[in-house]
N, C-alpha and C positions, 0 to 999 in steps of 0.2 A: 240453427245458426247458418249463416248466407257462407262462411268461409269452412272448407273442410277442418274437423279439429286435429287434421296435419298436424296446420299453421303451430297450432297449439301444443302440439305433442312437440317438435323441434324448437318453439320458443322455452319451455321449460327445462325440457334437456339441457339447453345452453346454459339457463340461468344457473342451474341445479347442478349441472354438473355431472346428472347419475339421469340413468330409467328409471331405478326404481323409486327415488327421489318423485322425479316428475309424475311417475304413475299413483304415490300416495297423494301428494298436490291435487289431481286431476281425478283421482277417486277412479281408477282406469286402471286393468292390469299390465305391467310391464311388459310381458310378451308381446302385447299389443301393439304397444306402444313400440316396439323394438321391430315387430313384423313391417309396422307401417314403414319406420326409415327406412329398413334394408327396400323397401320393396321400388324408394323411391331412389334408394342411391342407384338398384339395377336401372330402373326406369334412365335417370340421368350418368349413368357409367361414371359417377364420381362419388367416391366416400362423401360423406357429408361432416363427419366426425370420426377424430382419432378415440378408437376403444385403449382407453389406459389401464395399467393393473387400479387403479381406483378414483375411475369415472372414466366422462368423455369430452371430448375437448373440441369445438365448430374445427373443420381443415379450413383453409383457405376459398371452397368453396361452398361449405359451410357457413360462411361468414358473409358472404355474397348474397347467400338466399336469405339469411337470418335478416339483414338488412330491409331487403323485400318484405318479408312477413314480418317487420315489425310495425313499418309502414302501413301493408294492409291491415293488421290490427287494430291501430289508433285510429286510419279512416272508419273504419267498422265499428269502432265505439264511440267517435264523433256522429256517425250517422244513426247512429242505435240512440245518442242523445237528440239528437234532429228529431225524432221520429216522436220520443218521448215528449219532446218542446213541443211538437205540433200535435199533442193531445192537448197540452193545455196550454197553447195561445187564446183561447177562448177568453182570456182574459189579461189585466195587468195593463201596461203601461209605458209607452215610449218616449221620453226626452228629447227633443233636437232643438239644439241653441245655431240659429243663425241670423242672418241682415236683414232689415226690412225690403228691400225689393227680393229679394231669393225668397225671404217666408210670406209673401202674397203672390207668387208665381209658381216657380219651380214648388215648393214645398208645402203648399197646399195643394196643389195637384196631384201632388205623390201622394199625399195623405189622404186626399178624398178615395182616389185607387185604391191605395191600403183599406182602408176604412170599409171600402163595398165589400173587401173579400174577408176580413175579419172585423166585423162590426162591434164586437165585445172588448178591442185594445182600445185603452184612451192614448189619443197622441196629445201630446204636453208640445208646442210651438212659442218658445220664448227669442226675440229679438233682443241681440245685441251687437256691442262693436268686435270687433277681428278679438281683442287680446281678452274681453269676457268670453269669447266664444272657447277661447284655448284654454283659459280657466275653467272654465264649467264642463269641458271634457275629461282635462288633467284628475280635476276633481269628483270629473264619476257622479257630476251633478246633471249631467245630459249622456245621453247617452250613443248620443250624433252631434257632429258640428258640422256645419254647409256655413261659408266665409271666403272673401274674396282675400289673399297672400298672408293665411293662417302662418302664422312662424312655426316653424322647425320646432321637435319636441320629441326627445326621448322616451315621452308618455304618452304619445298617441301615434295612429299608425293612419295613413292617407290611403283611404277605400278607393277614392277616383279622384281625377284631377285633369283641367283640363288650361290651355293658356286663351285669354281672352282679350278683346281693347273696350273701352267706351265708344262708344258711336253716336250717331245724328239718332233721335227719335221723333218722328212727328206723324202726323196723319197719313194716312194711303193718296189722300187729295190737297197731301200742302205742294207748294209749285216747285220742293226740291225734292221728293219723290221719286221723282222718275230718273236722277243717278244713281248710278252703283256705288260712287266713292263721294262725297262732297268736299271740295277746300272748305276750313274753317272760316277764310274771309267771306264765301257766302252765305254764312249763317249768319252773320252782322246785320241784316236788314231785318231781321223779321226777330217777333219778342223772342228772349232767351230765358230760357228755364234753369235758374240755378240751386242747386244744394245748399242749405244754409251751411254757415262756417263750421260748425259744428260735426261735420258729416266729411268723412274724405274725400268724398270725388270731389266736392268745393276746391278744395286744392287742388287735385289732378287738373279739371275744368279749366281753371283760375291761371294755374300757371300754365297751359296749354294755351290761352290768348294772351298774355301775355311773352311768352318766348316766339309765336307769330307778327308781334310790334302790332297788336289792335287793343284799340281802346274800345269797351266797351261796357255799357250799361244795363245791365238783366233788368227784366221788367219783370219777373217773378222770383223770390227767396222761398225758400221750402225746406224744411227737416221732414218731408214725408213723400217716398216714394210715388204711393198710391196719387196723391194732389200732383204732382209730376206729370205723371201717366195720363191721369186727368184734363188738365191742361192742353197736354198735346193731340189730345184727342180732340180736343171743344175747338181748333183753329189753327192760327199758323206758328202759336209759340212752338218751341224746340228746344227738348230737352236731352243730355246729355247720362247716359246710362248704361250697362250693356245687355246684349240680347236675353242674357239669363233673365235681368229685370221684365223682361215685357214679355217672356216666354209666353205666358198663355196671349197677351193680345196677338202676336206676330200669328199665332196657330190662327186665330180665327178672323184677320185680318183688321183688328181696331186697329195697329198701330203699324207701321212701319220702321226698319232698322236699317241705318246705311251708314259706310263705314268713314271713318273723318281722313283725308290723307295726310298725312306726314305729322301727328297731333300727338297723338296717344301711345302710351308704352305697355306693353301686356301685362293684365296682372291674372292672376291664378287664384281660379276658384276650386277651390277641395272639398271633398266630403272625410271627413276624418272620425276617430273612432277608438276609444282609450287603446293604448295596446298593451298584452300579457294582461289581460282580464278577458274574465268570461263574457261571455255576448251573447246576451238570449237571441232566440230566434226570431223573434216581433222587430226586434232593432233591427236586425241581419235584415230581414225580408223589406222593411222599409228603406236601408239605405239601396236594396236592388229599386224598389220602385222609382227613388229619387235618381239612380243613375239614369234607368231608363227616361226617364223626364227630362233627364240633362243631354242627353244623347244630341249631337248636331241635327241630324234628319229626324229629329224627333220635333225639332223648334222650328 
């Protein structure tokens, strides 16, 4: 065992009440058990326990340490489970329910990573909107949720989370490129890339030119991210997105990301994760890879 069975011998005593209690428990003789304490109350010049006429009772700094070593305990049987999980990930099966731009960018990425260093989990990548995605966590039907302003939930617990805007997306060589921030009325001239109704950022987009006082006419509708991306790669349309969505092109320079000024209100992407349930370690380990994908200086 990694922790001395001290830890052990004073967690029982407390429970128990008695040495000789804890030394039948622990299959240990009591003198032992009794040499260990004294040896460590001299060590720390504090009793650790009142000796009663029948038992013993934590003192106050008895209760101090008890705390400590219940904590190291539980980390020590979490990790002793760890240890067991990462015998057999060799196999089994990951859930993550998230958006279609986040699951052809961020989340295949991570998963391809995943996947190199444990090639025997299957990862399960289903797209949905924000409030399935809270459902099929809730319900223990995925086992990860990745969702732009997932609602609040007594059922799940938020792994990472960070605040983000929609931005300009278009080519490395379309002619607004080369600002750091663009006004929306110079996006007016060249085609526009919009989300079909159906899709939220339609509305975010929608009423972002509209509360600017511009009229204006998209030359492309789309319910698909990927066609989007697409687009704005092929010339000087401009599509409206945020960096999570085009993560891998920004990495290898197909696309470019530049921020709209005064347009967009932050919205929050999460990785989230049932809580007070168990979580194997395949899940765990993939939600670290998606962080890391998600990391700013990682995009």
């Amino acid at each position: 065992m990694l922790h001395s069975r001290l830890l052990q011998y004073i967690d029982e005593v407390a429970r128990l009440g008695s040495i000789r209690a804890a030394g039948a428990r622990l299959h240990v003789a009591p003198s032992a058990i009794n040499r260990q304490i004294l040896l460590l109350e001299a060590e720390l010049d504090q009793p650790l326990f009142e000796r009663l006429p029948r038992g013993m009772r934590p003192t106050p700094a008895g209760e101090a340490l008890l705390a400590h070593i219940r904590r190291t305990l539980q980390q020590y049987r979490e990790t002793i489970a760890d240890i067991r999980d990462l015998h057999a990930l060799g196999s089994g099966e990951v859930v993550i329910a998230t958006m279609t731009g986040l699951a052809s960018s961020v989340v295949a990425t991570a998963a391809t990573l995943f996947r190199a260093r444990h090639p025997q989990v299957r990862i399960s990548i289903r797209t949905m909107t924000t409030l399935e995605i809270l459902r099929a966590v809730e319900n223990s039907e995925a086992d990860l949720g990745l969702g732009f302003n997932v609602p609040a939930s007594t059922q799940i617990e938020v792994c990472w989370q960070t605040n983000t805007r929609l931005g300009v997306v278009v080519s490395p060589r379309h002619p607004l490129a080369h600002m750091d921030t663009i006004p929306l009325a110079q996006c007016t001239p060249y085609p526009l890339i919009f989300a079909d109704r159906s899709m939220v950022i339609h509305g975010i987009v929608a009423e972002a030119f509209a509360n600017a006082d511009l009229d204006i006419e998209p030359a492309f509708h789309t319910n698909s991210i990927e066609t989007m991306k697409r687009l704005a790669t092929s010339g000087e349309a401009i599509a409206f997105l945020s960096e999570f969505d085009v993560a891998d092109e920004l990495r290898d320079g197909r696309l470019a990301f530049r921020k709209v000024r005064d347009a967009f209100s932050d919205n929050i992407v999460s990785l989230v994760r049932r809580a007070k349930h168990g979580h194997g370690l395949a899940g765990f380990l993939l939600a670290e890879e998606i962080v890391n994908v998600l990391q700013p200086d990682r995009i």
